[in-house]
C-alpha positions in Angstrom: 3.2 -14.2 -29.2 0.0 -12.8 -29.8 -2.1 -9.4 -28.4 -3.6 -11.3 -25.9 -0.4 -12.7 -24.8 0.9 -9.2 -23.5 -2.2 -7.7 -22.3 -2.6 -10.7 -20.1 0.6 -10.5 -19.0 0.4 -6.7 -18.6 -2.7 -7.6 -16.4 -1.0 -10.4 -14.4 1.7 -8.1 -13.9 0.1 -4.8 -12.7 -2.8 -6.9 -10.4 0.4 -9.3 -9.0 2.3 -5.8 -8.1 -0.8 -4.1 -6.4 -2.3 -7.6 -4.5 1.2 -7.8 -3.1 1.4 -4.2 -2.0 -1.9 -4.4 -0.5 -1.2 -8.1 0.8 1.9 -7.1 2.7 0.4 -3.5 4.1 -3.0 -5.3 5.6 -0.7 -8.2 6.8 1.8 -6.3 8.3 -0.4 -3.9 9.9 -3.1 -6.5 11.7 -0.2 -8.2 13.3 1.8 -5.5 14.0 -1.3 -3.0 15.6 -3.0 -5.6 17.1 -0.2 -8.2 17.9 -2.9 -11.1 17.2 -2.0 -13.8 15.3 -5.6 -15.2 15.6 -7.3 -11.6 14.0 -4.4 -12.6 11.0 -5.6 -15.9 10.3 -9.3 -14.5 10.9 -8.5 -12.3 8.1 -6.9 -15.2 6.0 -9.9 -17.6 6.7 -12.2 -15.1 5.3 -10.9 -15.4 2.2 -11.4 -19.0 1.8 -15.2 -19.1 3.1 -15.5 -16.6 0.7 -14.1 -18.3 -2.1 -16.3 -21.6 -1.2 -19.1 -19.8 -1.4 -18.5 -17.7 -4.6 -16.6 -20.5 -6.6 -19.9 -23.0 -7.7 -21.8 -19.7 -8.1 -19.0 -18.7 -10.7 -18.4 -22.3 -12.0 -21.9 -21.8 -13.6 -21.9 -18.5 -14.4 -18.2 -19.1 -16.3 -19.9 -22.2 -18.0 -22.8 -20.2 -19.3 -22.0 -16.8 -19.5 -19.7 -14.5 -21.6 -16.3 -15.2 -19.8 -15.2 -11.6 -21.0 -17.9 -9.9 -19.5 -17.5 -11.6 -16.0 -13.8 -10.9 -15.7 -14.5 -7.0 -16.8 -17.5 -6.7 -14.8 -16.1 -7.8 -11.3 -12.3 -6.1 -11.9 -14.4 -3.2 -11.8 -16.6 -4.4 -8.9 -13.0 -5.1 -7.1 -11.7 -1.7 -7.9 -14.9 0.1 -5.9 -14.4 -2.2 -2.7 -10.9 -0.7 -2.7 -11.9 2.5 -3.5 -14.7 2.3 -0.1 -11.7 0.9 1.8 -9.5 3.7 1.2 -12.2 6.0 1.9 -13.1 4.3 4.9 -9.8 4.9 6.5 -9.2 8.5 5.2 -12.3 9.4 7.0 -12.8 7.1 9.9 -9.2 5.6 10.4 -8.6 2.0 10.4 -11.3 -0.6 12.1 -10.6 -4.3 11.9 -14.3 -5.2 11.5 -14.5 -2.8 8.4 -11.8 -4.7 6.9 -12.8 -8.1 7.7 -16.3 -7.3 5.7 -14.0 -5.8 3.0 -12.0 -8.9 3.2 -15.3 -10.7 2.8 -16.3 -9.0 -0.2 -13.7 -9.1 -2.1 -12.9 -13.1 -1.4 -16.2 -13.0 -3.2 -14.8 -11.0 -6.3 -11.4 -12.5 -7.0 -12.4 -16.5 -7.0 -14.9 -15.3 -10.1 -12.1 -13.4 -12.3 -9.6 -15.9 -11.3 -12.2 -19.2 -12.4 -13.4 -17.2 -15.5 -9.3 -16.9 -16.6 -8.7 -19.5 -15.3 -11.5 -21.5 -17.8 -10.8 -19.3 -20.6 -6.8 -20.4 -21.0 -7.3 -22.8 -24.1 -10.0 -19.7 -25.8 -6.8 -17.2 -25.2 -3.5 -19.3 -26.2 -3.2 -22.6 -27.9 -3.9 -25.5 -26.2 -1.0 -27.7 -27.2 1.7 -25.0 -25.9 -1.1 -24.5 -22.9 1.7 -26.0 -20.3 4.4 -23.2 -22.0 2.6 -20.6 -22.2 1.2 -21.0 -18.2 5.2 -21.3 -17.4 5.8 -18.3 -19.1 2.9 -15.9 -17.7 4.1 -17.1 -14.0 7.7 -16.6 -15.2 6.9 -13.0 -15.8 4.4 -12.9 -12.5 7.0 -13.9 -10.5 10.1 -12.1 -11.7 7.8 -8.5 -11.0 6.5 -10.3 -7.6 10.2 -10.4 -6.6 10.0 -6.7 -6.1 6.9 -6.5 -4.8 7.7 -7.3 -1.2 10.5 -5.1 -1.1 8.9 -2.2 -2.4 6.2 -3.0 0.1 8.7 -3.1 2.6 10.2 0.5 1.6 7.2 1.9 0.9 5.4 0.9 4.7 7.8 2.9 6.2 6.6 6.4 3.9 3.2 5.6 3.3 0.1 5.0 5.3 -2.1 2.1 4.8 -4.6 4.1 2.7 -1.5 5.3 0.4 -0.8 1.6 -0.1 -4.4 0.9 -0.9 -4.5 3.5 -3.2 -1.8 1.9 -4.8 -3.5 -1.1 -5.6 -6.5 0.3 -6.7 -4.5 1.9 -9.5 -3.3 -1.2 -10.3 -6.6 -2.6 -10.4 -7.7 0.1 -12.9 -4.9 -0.2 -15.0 -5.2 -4.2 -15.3 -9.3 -3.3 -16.1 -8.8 -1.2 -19.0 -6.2 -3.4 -20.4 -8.6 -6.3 -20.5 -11.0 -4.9 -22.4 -8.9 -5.2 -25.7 -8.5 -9.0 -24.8 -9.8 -11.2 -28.0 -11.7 -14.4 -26.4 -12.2 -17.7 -29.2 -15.7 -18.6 -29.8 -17.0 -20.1 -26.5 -18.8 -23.4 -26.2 -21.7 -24.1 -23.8 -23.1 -27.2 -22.9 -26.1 -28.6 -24.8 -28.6 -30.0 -22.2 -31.6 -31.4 -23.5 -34.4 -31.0 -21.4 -33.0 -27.1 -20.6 -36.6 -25.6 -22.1 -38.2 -27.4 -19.5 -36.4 -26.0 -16.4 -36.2 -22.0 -18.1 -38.9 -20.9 -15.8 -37.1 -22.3 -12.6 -33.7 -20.9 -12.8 -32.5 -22.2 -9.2 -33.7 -25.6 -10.5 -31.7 -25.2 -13.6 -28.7 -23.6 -12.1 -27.9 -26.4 -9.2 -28.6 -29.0 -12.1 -25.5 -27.4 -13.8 -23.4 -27.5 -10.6 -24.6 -31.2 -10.2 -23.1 -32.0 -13.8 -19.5 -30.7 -13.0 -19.7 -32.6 -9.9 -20.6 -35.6 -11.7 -18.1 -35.3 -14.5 -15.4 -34.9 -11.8 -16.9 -38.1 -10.0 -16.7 -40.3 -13.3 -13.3 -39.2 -13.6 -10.8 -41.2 -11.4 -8.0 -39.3 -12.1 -9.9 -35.6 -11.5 -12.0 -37.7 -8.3 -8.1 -38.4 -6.7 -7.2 -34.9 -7.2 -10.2 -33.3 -5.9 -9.5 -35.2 -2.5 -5.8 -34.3 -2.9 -6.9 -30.9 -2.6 -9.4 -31.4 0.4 -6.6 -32.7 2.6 -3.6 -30.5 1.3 -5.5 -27.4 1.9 -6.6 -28.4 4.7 -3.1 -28.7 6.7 -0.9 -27.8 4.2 -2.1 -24.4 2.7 -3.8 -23.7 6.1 -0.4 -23.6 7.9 1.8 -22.0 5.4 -1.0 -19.1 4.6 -0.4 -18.0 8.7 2.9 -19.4 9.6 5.9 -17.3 7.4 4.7 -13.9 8.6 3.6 -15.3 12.1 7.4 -15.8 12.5 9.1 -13.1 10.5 6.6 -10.7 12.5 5.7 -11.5 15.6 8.3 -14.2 17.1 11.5 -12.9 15.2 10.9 -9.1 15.2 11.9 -8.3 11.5 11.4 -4.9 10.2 9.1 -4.0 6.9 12.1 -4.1 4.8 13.3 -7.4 6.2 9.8 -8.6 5.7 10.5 -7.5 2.3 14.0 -8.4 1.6 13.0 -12.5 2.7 10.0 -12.6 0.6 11.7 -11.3 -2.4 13.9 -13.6 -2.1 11.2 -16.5 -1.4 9.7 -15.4 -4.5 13.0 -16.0 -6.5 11.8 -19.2 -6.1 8.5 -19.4 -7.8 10.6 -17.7 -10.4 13.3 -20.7 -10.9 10.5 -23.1 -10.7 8.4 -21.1 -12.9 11.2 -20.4 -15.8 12.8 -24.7 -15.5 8.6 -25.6 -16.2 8.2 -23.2 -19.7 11.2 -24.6 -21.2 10.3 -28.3 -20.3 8.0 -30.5 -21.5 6.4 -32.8 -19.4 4.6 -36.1 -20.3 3.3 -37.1 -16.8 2.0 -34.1 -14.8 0.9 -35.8 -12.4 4.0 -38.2 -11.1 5.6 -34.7 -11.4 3.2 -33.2 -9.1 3.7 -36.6 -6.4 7.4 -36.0 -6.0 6.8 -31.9 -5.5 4.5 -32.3 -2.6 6.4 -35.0 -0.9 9.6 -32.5 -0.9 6.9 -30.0 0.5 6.2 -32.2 3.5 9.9 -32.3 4.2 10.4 -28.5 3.5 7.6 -27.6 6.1 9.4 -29.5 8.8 12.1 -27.0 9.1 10.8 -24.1 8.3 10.3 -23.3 12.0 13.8 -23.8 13.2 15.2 -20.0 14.1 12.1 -19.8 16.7 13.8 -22.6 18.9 17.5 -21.4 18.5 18.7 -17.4 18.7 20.7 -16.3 16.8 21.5 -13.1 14.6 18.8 -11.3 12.6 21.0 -11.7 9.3 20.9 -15.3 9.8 17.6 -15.9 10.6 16.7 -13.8 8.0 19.0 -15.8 5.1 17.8 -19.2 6.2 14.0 -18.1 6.0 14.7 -16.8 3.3 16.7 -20.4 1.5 13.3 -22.5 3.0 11.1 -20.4 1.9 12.9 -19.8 -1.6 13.1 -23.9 -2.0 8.9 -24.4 -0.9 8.2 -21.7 -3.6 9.9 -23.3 -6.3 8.7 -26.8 -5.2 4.9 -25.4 -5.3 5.2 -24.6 -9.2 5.7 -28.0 -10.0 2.7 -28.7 -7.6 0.5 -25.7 -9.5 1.9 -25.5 -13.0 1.5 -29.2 -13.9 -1.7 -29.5 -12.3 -3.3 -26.8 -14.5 -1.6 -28.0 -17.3 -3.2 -31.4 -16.9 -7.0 -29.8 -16.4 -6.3 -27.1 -18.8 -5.8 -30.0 -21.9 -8.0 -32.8 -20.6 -11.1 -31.2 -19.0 -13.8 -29.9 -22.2 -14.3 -26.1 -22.7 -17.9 -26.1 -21.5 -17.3 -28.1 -18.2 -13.9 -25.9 -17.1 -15.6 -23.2 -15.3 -17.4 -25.8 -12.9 -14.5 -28.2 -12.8 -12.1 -25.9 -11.8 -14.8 -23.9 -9.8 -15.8 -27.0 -7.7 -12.1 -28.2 -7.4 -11.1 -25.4 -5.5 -14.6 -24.8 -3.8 -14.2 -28.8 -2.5 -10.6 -28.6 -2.3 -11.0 -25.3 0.4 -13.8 -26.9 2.4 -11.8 -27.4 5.8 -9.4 -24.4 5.1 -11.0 -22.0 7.0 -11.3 -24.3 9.9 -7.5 -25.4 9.6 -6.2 -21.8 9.4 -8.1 -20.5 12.6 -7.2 -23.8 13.8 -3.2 -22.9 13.0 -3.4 -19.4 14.1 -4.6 -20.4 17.6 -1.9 -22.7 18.0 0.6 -20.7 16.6 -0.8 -18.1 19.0 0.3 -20.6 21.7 3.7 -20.5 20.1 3.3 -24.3 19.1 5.4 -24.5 15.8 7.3 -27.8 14.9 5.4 -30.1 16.5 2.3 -28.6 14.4 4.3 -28.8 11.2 5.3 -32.4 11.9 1.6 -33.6 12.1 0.9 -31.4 8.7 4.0 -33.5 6.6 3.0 -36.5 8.1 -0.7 -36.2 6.6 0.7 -34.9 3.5 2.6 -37.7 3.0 0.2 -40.5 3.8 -2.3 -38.7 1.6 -0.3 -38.6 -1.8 0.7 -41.9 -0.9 -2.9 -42.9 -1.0 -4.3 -40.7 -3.9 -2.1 -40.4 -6.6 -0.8 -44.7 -6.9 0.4 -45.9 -9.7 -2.6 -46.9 -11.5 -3.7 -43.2 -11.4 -0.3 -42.1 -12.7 -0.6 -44.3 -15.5 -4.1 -42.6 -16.1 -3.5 -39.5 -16.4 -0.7 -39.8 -18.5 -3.3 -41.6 -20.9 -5.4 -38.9 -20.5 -3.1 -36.0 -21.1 -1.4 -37.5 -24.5 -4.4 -37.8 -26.1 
């Protein structure tokens, strides 16, 4: 392995550490100061309106742009919204409309670095190791995220919010400088012909770009199945599981910061398994892979709400959130891992950023709306019967989407 190889990883490290530190201390802290599950999923629905609206934005600006420069330029651009957070408390003490708009800017930030690595994959590492090497970095993202939650746990009970904020910021900083010894491959932008024409209108020029990735995932019936894959998975799927493991480990089961902690680290063992079985595999069908994960999702989420309807001992609550949640995190890397794989080697350099840009801006549409939706019910303490309805509509839509002749298709398109 190569340079880049461990300064990415350094960066995916330090920035995996400090999100989760920062994750679990603004989580922890909405629901526990203002026992509202709705201001949570408030919070957490911010993020995704964000992200819709910054991801075509970024799909163009990763397509035409140095992708170096944009992941430099808004690491820095994240590190000053955490340093104005931190402030902002220090001075004024905490206000939940102060981090909502904080919340609001950076969902803004982090879709653009994310897209622009995300793009730049095959300009970093080989391309025919691609599936690998993605095993590997979220082998070594995962193993550091296992401590994350527990430190975060310890470290909630000695720190305040800002301290913990502070935290990631350093984080931030660190994962900033480290990138800018990163060694990109020649980029390739896309020719278009009549682009003189259109220089002097650059609104006209820029939704013509967004209108080509949308049309090269249209003409693509394996990327056009996947795209509404995403819509509806998102939509109930991601929606309830983005709200529901803290809603219960918080607010209906009582657990303590470093309970909270323990359970997650031990969920996160998961995406570690799954993560480490996927870079010493090779798989020929990414996509067949990718049916049977999210069908074993569907049955996962059933029971994931169990201990609210029996009592019984913290311990036990505890270890069987804790086996659920471990066995949905290693299920999801084969949902995540072969995915990317099979848009990292099929989809051309110059269209990545707007693929992947508008596959997640498309794919999030009706999140927001589904996790306000699932934080009111939760709110109501209306758990299985919610979950039920989501694996039922997961099921009937990978049923629909990804049939055999679209298997067959993308394994075509993957071995080429």
């Amino acid at each position: 392995m190569g340079k880049n190889y461990f300064i990415y990883i350094l960066s995916t490290i330090v920035v995996s550490l400090g999100g989760t530190v920062y994750t679990f201390a603004i989580s922890y802290f909405i629901l526990q100061e203002t026992g509202s599950t709705l201001y949570f999923s408030i919070n957490t629905a911010i993020l995704s309106v964000g992200a819709i609206i910054a991801l075509p934005i970024s799909g163009v600006m990763v397509d035409s742009m140095n992708r170096k420069k944009i992941v430099i330029s808004f690491e820095a651009l994240s590190a000053v919204t955490l340093l104005f957070l931190s402030l902002y408390i220090g001075i004024f003490g905490f206000n939940i409309y102060v981090l909502f708009f904080i919340t609001a800017v950076r969902s803004v930030i982090t879709p653009v670095i994310s897209n622009a690595f995300d793009a730049s994959l095959t300009q970093l590492f080989d391309k025919e190791n691609i599936q690998k090497t993605i095993g590997k970095i979220v082998t070594y993202r995962t193993t550091v995220m296992l401590l994350g939650p527990i430190l975060a746990g310890i470290m909630y009970g000695f720190l305040t919010l800002q301290a913990m904020i502070v935290v990631f910021l350093i984080m931030q900083l660190i994962s900033l400088f480290s990138n800018v010894f990163l060694e990109f491959s020649e980029q390739k932008f896309q020719v278009v012909p009549d682009e003189k024409a259109n220089l002097g209108n650059w609104f006209q020029s820029f939704w013509r770009k967004i209108v080509v990735g949308f049309r090269y995932i249209v003409k693509s019936d394996v990327l056009k199945q996947l795209l509404i894959l995403s819509v509806i998975i998102n939509a109930v799927g991601a929606a309830s599981f983005s709200v529901l493991p803290e809603t219960i480990m918080i607010k209906e089961l009582r657990f303590t910061p470093p309970q909270v902690g323990v359970v997650s680290a031990i969920v996160g063992l998961g995406s570690l398994i799954g993560s480490l079985i996927l870079s010493k595999m090779k798989i020929k069908n990414p996509l067949a892979v990718l049916k049977v994960a999210l069908l074993i999702v569907a049955i996962i989420l059933l029971s994931f709400t169990l201990p609210v309807y029996f009592e019984v001992r913290t311990v036990i609550s505890m270890g069987y959130i804790a086996f659920i949640g471990l066995s949905m995190a290693l299920v999801f890397q084969f949902v995540s891992i072969p995915m990317s794989s099979y848009m990292q080697k099929t989809v051309p350099d110059e269209y990545k950023g707007r693929v992947f840009s508008m596959n997640s801006t498309i794919g999030m549409v009706l999140m927001p709306i589904g996790t306000i939706i699932y934080g009111a019910l939760y709110e109501k303490g209306i758990y299985f019967p919610v979950n039920l309805f989501s694996s039922i509509i997961i099921l009937v839509t990978v049923s629909l989407t990804l049939r055999p002749f679209i298997l067959a298709k993308s394994v075509e398109d993957y071995n080429k």
